[in-house]
C-alpha atoms as one frame of an Amber mdcrd trajectory, in Angstrom:
protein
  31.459  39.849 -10.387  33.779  39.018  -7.189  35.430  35.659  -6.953  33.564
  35.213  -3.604  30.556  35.724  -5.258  31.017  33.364  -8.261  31.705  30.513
  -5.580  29.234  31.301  -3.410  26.501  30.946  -7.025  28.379  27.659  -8.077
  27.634  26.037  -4.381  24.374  27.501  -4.396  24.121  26.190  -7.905  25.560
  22.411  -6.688  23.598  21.986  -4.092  20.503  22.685  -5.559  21.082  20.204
  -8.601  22.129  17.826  -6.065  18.947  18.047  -4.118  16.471  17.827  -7.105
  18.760  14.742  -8.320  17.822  13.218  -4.997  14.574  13.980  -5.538  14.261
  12.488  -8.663  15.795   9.110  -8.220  14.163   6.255  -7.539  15.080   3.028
  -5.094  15.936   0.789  -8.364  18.003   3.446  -9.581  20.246   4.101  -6.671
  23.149   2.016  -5.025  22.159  -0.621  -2.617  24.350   0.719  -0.204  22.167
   4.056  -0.250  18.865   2.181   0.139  16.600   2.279   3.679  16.766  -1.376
   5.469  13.892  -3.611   4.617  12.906  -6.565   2.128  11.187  -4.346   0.155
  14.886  -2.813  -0.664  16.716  -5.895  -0.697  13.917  -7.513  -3.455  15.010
  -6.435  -6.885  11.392  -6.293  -8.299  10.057  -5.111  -5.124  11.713  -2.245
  -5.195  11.140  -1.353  -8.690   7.360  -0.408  -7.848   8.490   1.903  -4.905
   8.913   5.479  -5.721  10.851   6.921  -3.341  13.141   6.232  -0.302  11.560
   9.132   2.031   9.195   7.596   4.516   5.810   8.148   3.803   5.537   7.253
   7.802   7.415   5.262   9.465   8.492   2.318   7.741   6.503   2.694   4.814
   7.367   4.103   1.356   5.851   5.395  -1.680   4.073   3.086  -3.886   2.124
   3.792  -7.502   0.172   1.931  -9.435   1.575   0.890 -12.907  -1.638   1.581
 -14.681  -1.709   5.202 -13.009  -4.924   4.716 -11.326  -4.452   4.489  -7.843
  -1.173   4.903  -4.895  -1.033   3.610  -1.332   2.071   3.142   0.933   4.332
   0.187   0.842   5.395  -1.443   4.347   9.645  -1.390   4.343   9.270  -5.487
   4.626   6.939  -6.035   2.397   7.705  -8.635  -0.764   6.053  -9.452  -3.830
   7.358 -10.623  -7.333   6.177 -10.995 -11.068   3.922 -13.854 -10.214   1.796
 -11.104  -7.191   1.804  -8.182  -9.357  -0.377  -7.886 -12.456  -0.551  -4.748
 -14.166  -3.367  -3.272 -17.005  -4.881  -0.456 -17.995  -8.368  -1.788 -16.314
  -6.833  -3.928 -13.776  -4.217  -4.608 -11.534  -3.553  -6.766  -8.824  -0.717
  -7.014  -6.281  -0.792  -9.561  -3.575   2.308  -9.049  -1.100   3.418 -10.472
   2.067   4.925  -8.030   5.239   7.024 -10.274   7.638  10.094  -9.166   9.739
  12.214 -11.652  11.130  12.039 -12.418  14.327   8.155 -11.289  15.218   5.664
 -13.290  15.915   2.982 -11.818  13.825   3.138 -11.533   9.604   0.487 -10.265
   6.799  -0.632 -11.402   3.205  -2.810  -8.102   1.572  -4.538  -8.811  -1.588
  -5.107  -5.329  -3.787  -7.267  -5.654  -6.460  -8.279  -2.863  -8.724 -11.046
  -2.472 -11.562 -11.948   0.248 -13.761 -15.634  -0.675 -14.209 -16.680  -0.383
 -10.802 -19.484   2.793 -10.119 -20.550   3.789  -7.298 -24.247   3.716  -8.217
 -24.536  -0.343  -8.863 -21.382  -2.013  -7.411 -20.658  -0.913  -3.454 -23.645
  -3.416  -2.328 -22.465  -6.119  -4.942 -18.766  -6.076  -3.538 -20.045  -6.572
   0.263 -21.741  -8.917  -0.785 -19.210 -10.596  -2.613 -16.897 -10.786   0.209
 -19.346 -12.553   2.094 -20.334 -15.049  -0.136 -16.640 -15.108  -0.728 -16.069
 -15.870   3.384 -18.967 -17.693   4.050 -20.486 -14.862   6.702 -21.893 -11.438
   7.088 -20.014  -8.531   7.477 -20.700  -5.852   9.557 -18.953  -2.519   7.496
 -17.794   0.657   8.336 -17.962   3.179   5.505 -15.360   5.693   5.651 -15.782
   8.908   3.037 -12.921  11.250   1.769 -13.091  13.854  -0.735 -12.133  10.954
  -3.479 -12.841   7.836  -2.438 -15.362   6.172   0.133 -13.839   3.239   2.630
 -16.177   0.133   3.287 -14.034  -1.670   6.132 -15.386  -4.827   7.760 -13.151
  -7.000  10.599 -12.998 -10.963   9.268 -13.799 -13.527  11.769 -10.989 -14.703
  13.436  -9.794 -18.313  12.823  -7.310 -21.013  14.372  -5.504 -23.095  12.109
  -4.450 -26.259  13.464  -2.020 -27.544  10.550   0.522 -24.585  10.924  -0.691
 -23.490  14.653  -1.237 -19.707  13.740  -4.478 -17.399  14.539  -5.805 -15.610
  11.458  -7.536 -12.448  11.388  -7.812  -9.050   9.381 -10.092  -6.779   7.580
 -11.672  -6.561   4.499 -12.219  -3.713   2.302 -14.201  -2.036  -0.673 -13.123
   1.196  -1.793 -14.889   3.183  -4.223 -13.926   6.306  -6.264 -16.518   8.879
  -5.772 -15.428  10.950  -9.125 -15.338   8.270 -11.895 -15.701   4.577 -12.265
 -12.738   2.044 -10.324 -13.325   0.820  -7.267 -10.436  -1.548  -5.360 -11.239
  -4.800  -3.253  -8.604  -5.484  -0.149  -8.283  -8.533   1.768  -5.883  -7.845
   4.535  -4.921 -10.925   6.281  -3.081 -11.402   9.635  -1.212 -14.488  11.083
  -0.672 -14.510  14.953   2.035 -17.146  16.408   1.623 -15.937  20.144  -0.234
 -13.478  22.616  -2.742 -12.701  19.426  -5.484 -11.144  21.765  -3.249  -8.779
  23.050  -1.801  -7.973  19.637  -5.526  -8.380  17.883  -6.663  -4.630  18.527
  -3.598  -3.017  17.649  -2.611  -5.214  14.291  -6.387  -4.210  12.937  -6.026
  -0.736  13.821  -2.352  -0.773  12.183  -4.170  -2.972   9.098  -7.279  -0.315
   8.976  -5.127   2.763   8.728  -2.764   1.287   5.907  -6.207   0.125   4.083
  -6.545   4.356   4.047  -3.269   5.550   2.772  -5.129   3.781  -1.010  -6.254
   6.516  -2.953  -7.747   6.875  -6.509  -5.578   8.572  -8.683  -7.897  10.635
 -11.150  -7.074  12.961 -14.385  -6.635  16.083 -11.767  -4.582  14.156  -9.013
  -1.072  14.799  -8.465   1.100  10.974  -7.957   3.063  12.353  -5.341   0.608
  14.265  -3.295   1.461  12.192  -0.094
């Protein structure tokens, strides 16, 4: 073989490797200096639970479940820690909080998933439970995928004279349509200033993250994003 030749394989050869190490490495693993901007990044335990530092879309990341039984995306300011995040084989819960500095408007989502939940006997009880939970009725949208099936009702918006902020947000019941587990979200959203303006497009933003949660079954790839 030519000289030319053998470098041209060993570049070929580097580059590849180099790629698939990139590939493989995960936020917690790499140099700080090499991470995206964000809390999520600058949180040691936050970014353990992301997977990746390519964009899911913009500004979010990556983010699997522990217990392997569900993913959704994980806003670049977004910050929980060991007391949030709860992680079993028939449960897990992560409550986080997505606030950048400056704005006027921040977020607390609950995620809550169980492996007993079936579709036949538990969709009604979960509405339900959010409303007794809230003290009203909810009007929901139901959402189906080839997986899972979105139940997405709008909370009634409050004013909360000891801190001054409007609250609002969504609620959410999602249900795996292959097996049993089925995920309650309560999405909330706290306004500072010009919150009617902001109301239509935070909900939207809130509704479409409430979709990037999917059900991870025996069959599903984890990185399918």
């Amino acid at each position: 073989m030519k000289k030319p030749t053998i470098i041209l394989c060993a570049l070929a050869l580097f580059i590849l490797g180099g790629c698939q190490m990139e590939k493989s490495q995960k936020p917690s693993d790499m140099d700080p200096k090499d991470l995206p901007e964000g809390r999520a990044f600058e949180d040691e335990f936050t970014r353990s639970l992301i997977q990746s530092t390519k964009e899911v879309s913009p500004g979010y990341y990556p983010f699997a479940a522990k217990n392997k039984r569900y993913k959704m995306t994980f806003p670049k300011d977004g910050l929980t820690d060991t007391f949030g995040y709860t992680s079993e084989h028939d449960f897990e819960s992560i409550v986080f909080n997505d606030y950048e500095k400056g704005k006027p408007i921040s977020a607390i989502i609950d995620v809550k998933y169980y492996d007993s939940y079936k579709p036949d006997t538990d969709i009604d009880r979960r509405k339900k439970s959010f409303e007794e939970h809230l003290g009203y009725s909810l009007k929901f949208e139901q959402i189906s995928e080839t997986d899972e099936t979105y139940y997405i009702a709008p909370k009634v918006e409050e004013y909360d004279e000891e801190s001054g902020l409007t609250l609002f947000g969504l609620v959410a019941y999602i249900q795996n349509k292959n097996e049993a587990g089925g995920i309650d979200v309560i999405y909330t959203i706290y306004c500072e200033e010009d919150c009617e303006q902001v109301k239509e497009e935070e909900l939207n933003k809130a509704k479409d993250w409430i979709q990037t949660i999917h059900f991870l079954n025996d069959d599903t790839e984890e990185d399918d994003e």
